[in-house]
C-alpha positions as CSV (number, residue, x, y, z in Angstrom):
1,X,73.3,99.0,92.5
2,X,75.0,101.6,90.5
3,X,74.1,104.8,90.0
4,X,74.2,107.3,86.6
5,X,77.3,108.9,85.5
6,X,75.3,112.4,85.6
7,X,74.4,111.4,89.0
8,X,78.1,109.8,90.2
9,X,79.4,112.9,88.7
10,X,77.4,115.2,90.9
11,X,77.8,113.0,93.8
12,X,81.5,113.4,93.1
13,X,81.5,116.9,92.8
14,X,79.8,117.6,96.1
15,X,82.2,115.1,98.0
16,X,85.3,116.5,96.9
17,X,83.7,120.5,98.1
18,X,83.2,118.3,100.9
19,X,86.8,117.1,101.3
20,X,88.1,120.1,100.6
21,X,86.2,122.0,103.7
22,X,87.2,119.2,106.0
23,X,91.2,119.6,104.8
24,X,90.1,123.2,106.0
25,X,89.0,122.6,109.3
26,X,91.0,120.2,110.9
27,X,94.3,120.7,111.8
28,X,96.6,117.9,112.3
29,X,97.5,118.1,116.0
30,X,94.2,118.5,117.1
31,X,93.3,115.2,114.7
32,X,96.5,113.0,116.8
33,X,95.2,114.4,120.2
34,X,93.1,111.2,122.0
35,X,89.9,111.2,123.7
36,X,89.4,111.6,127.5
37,X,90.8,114.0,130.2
38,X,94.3,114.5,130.3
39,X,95.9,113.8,133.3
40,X,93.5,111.3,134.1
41,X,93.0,109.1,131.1
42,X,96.4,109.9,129.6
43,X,99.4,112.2,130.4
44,X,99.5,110.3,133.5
45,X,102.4,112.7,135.2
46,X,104.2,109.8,137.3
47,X,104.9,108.9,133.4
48,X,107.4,111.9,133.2
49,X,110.3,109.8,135.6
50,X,109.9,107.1,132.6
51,X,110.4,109.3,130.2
52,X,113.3,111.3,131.8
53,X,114.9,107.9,132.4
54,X,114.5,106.6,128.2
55,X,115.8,110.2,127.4
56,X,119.3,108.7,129.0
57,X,119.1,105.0,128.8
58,X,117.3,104.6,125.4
59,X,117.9,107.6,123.5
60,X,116.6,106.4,120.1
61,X,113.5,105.0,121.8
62,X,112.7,107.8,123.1
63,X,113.6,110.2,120.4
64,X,111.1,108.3,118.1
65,X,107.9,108.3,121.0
66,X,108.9,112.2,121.2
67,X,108.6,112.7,117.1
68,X,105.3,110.8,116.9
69,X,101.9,112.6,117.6
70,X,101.6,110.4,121.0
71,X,104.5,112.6,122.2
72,X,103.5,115.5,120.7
73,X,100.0,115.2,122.4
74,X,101.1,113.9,125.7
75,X,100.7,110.6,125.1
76,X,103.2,108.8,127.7
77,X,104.8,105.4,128.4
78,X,102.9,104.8,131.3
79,X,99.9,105.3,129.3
80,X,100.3,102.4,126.9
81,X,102.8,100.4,129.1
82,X,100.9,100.4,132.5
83,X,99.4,97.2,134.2
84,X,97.4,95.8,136.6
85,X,98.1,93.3,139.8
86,X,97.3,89.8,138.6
87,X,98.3,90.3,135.0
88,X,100.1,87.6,133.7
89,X,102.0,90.3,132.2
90,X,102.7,92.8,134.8
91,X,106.5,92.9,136.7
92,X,107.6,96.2,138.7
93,X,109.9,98.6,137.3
94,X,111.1,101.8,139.0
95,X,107.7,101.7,141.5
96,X,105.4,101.1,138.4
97,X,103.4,98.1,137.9
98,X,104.2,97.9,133.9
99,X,104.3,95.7,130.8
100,X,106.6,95.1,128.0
101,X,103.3,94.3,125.7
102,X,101.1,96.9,124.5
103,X,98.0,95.1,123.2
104,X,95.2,96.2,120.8
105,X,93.1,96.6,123.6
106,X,95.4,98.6,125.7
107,X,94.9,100.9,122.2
108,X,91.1,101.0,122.4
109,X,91.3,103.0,125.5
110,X,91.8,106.0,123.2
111,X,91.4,104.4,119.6
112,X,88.2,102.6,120.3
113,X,86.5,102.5,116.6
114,X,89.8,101.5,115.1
115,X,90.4,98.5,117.8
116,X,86.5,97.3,116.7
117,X,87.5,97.6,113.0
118,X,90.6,95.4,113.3
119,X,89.1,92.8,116.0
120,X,87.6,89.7,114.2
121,X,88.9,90.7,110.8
122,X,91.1,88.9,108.6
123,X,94.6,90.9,109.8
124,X,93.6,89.9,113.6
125,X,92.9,86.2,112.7
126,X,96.2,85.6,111.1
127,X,97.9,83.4,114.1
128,X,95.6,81.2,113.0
129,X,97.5,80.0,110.1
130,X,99.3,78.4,112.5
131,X,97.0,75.5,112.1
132,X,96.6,75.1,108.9
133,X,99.0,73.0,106.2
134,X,100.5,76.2,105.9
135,X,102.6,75.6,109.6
136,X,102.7,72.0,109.2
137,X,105.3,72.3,106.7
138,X,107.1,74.8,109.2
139,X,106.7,72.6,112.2
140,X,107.5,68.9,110.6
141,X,109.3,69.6,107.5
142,X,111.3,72.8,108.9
143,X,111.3,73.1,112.4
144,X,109.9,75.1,115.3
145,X,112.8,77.5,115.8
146,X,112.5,78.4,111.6
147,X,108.4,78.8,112.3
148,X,109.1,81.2,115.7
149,X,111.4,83.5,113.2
150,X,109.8,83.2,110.1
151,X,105.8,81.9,110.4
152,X,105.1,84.0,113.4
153,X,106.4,87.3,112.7
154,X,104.1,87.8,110.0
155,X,100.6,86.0,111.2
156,X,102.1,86.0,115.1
157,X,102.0,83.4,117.3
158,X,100.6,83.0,121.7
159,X,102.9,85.0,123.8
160,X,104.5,82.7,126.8
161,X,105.4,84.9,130.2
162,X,107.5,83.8,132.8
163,X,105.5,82.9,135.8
164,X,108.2,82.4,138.8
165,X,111.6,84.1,139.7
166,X,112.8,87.8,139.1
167,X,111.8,87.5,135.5
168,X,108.3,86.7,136.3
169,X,105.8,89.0,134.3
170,X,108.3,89.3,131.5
171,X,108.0,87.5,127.9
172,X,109.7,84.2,127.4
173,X,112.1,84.9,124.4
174,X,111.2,81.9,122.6
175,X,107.7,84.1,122.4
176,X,108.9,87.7,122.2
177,X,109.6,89.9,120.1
178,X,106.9,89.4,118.0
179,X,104.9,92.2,116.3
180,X,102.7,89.3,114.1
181,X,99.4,90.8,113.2
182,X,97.4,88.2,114.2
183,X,99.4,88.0,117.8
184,X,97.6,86.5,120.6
185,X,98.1,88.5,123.6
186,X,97.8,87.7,127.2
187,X,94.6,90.1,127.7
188,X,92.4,87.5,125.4
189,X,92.9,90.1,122.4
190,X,94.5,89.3,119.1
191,X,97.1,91.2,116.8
192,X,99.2,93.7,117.2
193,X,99.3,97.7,116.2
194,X,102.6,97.6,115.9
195,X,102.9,95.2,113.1
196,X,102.1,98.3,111.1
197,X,102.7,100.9,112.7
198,X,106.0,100.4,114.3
199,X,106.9,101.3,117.9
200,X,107.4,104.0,119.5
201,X,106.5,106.1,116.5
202,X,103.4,104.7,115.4
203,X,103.3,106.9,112.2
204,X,100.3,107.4,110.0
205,X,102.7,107.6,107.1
206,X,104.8,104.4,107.7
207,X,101.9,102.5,108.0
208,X,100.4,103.3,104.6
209,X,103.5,102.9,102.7
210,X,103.5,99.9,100.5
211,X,106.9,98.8,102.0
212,X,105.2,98.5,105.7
213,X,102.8,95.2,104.0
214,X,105.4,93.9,101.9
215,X,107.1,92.7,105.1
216,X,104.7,90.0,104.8
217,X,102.9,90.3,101.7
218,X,105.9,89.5,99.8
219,X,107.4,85.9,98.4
220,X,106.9,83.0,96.0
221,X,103.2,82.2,97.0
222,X,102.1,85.7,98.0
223,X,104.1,88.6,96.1
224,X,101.6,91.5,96.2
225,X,104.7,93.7,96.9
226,X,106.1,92.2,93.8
227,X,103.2,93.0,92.2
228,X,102.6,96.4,93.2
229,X,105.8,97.4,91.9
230,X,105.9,96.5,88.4
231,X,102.3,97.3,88.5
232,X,101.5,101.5,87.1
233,X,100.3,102.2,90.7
234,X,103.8,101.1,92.1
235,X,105.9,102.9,89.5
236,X,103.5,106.1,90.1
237,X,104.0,105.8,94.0
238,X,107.7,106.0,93.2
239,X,108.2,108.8,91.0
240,X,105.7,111.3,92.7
241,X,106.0,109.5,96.6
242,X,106.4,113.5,97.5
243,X,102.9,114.1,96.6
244,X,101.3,112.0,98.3
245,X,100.7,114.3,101.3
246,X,101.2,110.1,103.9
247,X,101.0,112.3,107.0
248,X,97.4,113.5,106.1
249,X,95.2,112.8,108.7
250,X,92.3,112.3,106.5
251,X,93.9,111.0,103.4
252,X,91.4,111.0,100.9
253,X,92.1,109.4,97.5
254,X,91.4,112.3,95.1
255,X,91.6,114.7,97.4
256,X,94.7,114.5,99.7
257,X,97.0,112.8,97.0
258,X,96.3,112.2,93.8
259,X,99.3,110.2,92.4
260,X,98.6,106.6,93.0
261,X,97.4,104.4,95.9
262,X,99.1,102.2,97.9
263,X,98.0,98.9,100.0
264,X,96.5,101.5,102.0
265,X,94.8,103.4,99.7
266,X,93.1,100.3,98.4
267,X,91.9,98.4,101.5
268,X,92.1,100.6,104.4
269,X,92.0,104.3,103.0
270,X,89.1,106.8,102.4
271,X,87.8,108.0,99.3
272,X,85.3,110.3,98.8
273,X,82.4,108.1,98.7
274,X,84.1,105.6,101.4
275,X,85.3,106.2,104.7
276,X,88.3,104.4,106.2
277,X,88.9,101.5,108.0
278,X,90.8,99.3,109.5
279,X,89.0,96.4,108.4
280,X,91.5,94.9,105.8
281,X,89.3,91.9,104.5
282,X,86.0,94.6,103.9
283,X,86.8,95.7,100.4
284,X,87.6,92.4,99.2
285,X,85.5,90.3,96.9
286,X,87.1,87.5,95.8
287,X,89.6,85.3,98.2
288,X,92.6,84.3,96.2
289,X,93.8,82.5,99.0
290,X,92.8,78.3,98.9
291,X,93.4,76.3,96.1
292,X,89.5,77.0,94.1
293,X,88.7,80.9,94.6
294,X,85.2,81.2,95.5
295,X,84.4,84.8,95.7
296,X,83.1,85.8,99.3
297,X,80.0,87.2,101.3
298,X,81.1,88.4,104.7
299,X,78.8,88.1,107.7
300,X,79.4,90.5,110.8
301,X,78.4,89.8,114.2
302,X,77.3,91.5,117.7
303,X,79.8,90.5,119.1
304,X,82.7,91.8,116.8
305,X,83.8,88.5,115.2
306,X,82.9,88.3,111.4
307,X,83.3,85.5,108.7
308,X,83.0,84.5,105.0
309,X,80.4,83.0,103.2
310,X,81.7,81.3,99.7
311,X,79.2,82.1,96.6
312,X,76.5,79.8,96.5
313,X,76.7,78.9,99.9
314,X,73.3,79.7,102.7
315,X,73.7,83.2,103.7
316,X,72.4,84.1,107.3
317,X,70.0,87.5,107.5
318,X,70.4,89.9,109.8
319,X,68.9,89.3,113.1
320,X,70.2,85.7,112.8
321,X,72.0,83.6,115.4
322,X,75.4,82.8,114.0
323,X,78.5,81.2,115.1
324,X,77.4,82.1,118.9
325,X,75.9,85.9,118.1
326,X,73.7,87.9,116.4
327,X,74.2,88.7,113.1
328,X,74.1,92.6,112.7
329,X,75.4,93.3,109.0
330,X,76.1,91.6,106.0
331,X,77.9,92.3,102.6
332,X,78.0,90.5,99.4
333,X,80.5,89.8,97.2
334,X,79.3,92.7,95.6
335,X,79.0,95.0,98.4
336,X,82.4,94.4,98.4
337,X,83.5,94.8,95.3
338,X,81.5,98.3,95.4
339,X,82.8,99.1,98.4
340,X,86.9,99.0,96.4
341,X,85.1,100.3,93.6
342,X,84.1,103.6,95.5
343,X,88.0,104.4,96.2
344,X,88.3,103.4,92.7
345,X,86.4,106.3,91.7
346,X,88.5,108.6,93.4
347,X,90.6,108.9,90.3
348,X,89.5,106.4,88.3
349,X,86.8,106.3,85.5
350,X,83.9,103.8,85.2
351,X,85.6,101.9,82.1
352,X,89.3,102.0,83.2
353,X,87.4,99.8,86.7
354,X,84.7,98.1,85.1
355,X,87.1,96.5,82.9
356,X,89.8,96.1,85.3
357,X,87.4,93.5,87.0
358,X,86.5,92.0,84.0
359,X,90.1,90.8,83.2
360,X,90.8,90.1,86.6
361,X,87.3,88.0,86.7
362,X,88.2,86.0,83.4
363,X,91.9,85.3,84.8
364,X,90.5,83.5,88.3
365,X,87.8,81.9,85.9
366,X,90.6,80.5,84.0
367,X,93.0,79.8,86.8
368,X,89.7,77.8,88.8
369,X,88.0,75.8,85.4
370,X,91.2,75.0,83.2
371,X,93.6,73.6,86.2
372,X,92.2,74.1,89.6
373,X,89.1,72.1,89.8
374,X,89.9,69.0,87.7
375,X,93.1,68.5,89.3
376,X,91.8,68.8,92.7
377,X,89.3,66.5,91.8
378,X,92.0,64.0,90.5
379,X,93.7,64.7,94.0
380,X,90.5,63.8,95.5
381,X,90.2,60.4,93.3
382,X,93.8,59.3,93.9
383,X,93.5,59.6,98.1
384,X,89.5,58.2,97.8
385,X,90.8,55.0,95.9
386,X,94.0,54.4,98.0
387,X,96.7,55.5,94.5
388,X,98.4,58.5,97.5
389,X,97.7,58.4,101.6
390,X,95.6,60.2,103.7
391,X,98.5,62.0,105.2
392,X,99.4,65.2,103.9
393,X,102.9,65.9,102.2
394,X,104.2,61.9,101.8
395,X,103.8,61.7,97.9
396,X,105.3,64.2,95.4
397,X,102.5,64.6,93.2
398,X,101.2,66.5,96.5
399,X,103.7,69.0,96.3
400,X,103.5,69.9,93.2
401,X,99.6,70.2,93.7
402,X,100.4,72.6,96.4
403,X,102.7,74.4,94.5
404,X,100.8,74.6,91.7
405,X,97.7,76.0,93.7
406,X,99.7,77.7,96.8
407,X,102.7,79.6,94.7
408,X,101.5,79.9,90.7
409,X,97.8,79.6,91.1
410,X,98.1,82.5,93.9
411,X,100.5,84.7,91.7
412,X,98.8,84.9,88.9
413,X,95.7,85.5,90.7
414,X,97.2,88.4,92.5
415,X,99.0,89.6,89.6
416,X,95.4,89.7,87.4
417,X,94.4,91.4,90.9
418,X,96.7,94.3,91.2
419,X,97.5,94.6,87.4
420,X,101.0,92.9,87.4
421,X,101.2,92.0,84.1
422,X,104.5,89.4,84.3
423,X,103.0,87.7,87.4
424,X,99.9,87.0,86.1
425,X,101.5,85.4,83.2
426,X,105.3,84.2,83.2
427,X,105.6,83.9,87.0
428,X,101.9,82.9,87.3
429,X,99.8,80.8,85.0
430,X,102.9,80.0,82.7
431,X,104.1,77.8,85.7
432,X,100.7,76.7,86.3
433,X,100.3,75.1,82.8
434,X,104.0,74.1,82.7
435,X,103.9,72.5,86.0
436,X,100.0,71.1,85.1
437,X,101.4,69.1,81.9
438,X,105.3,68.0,82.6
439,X,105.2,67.2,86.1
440,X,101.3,66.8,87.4
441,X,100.4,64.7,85.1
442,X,103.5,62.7,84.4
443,X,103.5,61.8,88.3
444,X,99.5,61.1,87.9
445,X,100.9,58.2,85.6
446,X,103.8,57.3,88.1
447,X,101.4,57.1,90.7
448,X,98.9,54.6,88.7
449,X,101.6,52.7,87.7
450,X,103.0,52.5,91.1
451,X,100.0,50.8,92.3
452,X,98.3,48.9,88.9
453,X,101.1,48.2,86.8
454,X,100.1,50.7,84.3
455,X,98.7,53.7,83.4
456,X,95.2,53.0,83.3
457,X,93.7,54.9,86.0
458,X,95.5,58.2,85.1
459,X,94.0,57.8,81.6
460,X,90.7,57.9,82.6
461,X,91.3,60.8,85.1
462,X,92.6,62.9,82.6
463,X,89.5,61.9,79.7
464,X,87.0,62.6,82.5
465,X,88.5,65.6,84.3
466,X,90.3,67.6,81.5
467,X,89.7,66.3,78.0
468,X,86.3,68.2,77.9
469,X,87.8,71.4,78.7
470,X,88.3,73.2,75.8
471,X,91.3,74.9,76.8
472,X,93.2,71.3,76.8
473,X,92.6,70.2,73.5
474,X,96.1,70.6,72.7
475,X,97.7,68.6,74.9
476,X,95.4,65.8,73.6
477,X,95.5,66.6,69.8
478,X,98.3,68.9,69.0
479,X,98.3,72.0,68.2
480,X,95.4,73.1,65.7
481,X,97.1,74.3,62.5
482,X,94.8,77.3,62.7
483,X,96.5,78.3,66.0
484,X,99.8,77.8,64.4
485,X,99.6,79.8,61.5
486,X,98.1,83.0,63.6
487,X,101.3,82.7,65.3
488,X,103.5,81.8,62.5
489,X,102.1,84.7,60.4
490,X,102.8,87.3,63.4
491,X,106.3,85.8,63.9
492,X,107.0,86.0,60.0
493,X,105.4,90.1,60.2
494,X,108.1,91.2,62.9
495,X,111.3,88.9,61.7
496,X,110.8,88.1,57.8
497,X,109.0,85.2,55.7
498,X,109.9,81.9,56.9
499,X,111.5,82.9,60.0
500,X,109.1,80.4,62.3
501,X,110.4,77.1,61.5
């Protein structure tokens, strides 16, 4: 529900005074200092021989743990890198039972709500990928050595530990390094802090910059880095990246920095009607991920794990029995959507969002009516009625579906998202409608004729699944001259009378 601008404006007013008292109070070394006792939940003092030791042996190690606010506060290595007899993980070094891998739950100890924010979200579930089509080109068509190095460094992968010998305790290398955020670690957790907020300084301000995601949000079938930087936020970010305060502990949009946001900003950050979090899935409303966007409800549990529910789809109430727990909160789509909206606000004004959404809607509208769903329902015909195989991959027109949907349908969807203007069109649905008409459809007819003798079949999928959309009128009548002349007289405006041929 939203509120009256009188009544935002107030509510603005009082949460900047807000802001402004808490940028006040709290001083940033008292914000980096952990909970507990020192001395007894951290600052373990046997951890001074390790760290006398890295000072020689690993000087660069050591100077970035003693520039970060863990070694400013007393934060050790024993702290994060101590273990216990009978973990898989554990080896002796120097008369300490330690390990190489510091897990997300060897972070809660100190950083408990933001450990309960990431667990179960989408960042934390990313090794799972690995089972999807997604790694069964990387497996089969690449290789395993390519999906170790490439696939798992972004979503991670199941770290292997040698078990026998002198290197028992210690990663396999075939595993290790991997800082994936989705890692699965040998304490049953999954991700990995580090995949933002890289060792041993684990800085705040690394984290949020936009270049920390785009080491995995970046490419030809997910290029929000791209997109971020032609977009106005990214150019912002550039020119005034010295006034945006990334150090803050707070960092409220509107209030800490006023400049531009960043990934962080967006779907992490506070603003001042939204607190942080390290949920990175929370704020989002539609998923732009599969080949039909469907936008999402999301359904948290007791026991940490959450999940989407596609629009239209049975929602469970709170107080339900879901997926093995109890269901304590849920968001809609628009929950969600208000939730971004409220960091929106921090500098925004209600029209500049309201019809930022409203383009973005009508883009994945397009994207899903004009090409999505009726060639995914031709894919479905073709594989139902034996013109392709069941098995994924052996029949070009499935590539180009998958390209189609998994590079072009996802840029232009995250170019209409983050207000890239050329990836939404040239390097998004232009390649979609390209691709759609001179090489989907003229392998549709390959494929009928490959099996009938002609190209009956792909006539009728085509008359049932696009001729009544609007939108493909052309390709089946020409172009109107209606449409022609509104371009012709544009054309003939800029360059002279008769100059479009």
């Amino acid at each position: 529900m939203r509120i009256s601008s009188k009544g935002r404006l107030i509510g603005r007013l009082g949460s900047a005074i807000t802001g402004l008292t808490l940028l006040l109070q709290v001083a940033p070394a008292d914000a980096a200092r952990p909970g507990g006792e020192y001395g007894v939940d951290w600052g373990k003092p046997q951890g001074q021989e390790c760290i006398d030791c890295h000072a020689t042996e690993n000087p660069g190690l050591y100077w970035e743990w003693n520039h970060s606010a863990h070694g400013q506060s007393g934060v050790n290595c024993l702290d994060c890198h101590e273990a216990q007899e009978g973990d898989v993980d554990a080896f002796s070094h120097e008369d300490a039972l330690i390990s190489v891998i510091v897990t997300p739950k060897d972070c809660s100890k100190c950083h408990t709500t933001e450990f309960e924010e990431m667990d179960g979200s989408h960042h934390s579930k990313a090794g799972q990928i690995l089972a999807s089509l997604d790694n069964l080109l990387g497996e089969v068509v690449g290789g395993p050595a390519v999906v170790n190095a490439g696939c798992r460094q972004c979503h991670g992968g199941t770290l292997e530990f040698e078990t026998e010998g002198k290197n028992k305790g210690r990663p396999k290398p075939g595993t290790w390094p991997n800082t994936g955020i989705g890692r699965v670690n040998p304490d049953g957790s999954w991700g990995s802090c580090t995949a933002c907020h890289g060792r041993h300084r684990f800085s705040r301000a690394q984290a949020r910059t936009p270049d920390t995601c785009g080491k995995c949000h970046v490419g030809p079938d997910h290029p929000q880095i791209e997109v971020y930087n032609e977009s106005k936020h990214g150019i912002i970010y550039r020119a005034k990246v010295d006034e945006m305060n990334m150090d803050s502990d707070k960092w409220v949009a509107g209030i800490d920095y006023s400049a531009a946001p960043t990934c962080a900003t967006c779907h992490m950050s506070a603003g001042p009607d939204e607190g942080k979090t390290h949920n990175v899935g929370e704020r989002i409303s539609w998923t732009l991920r599969p080949p039909i966007s469907k936008k999402i409800n999301l359904v948290k549990l007791e026991n940490g794990d959450e999940f989407d529910v596609p629009e239209g789809k049975e929602i469970p109430k709170v107080g339900d029995e879901a997926k093995g727990s109890k269901v304590v909160e849920v968001l809609s789509w628009e929950d969600r959507r208000g939730k971004m909206e409220n960091i929106c606000y921090g500098c925004h004004a209600t029209s500049v969002i309201v019809g930022h959404y409203k383009q973005f809607d009508d883009v994945v509208d397009l994207y899903n009516e004009k090409f999505a769903e009726p060639i995914a329902a031709i894919m479905g015909e073709l594989k139902e009625k034996g013109y392709i195989t069941p098995a994924p991959f052996d029949d070009q027109i499935e590539w180009t579906w998958w390209e189609i949907w998994h590079h072009e349908g996802r840029r232009a969807r995250h170019g209409a998202s983050m207000s890239g203007p050329d990836y939404t069109w040239w390097n998004g649905i232009y390649d979609v409608a390209k691709h759609t008409y001179f090489k989907f459809i003229p392998e549709l007819k390959e494929v009928a004729m490959k099996k009938d003798g002609n190209e009956e079949f792909a006539t009728v999928m085509l008359e049932k699944y696009f001729k009544p959309i609007d939108g493909h009128a052309w390709y089946f009548e020409g172009m109107s001259k209606e449409a022609i002349d509104k371009v012709r007289k544009g054309f003939e405006a800029r360059y002279g009378k008769g100059a479009l041929k």
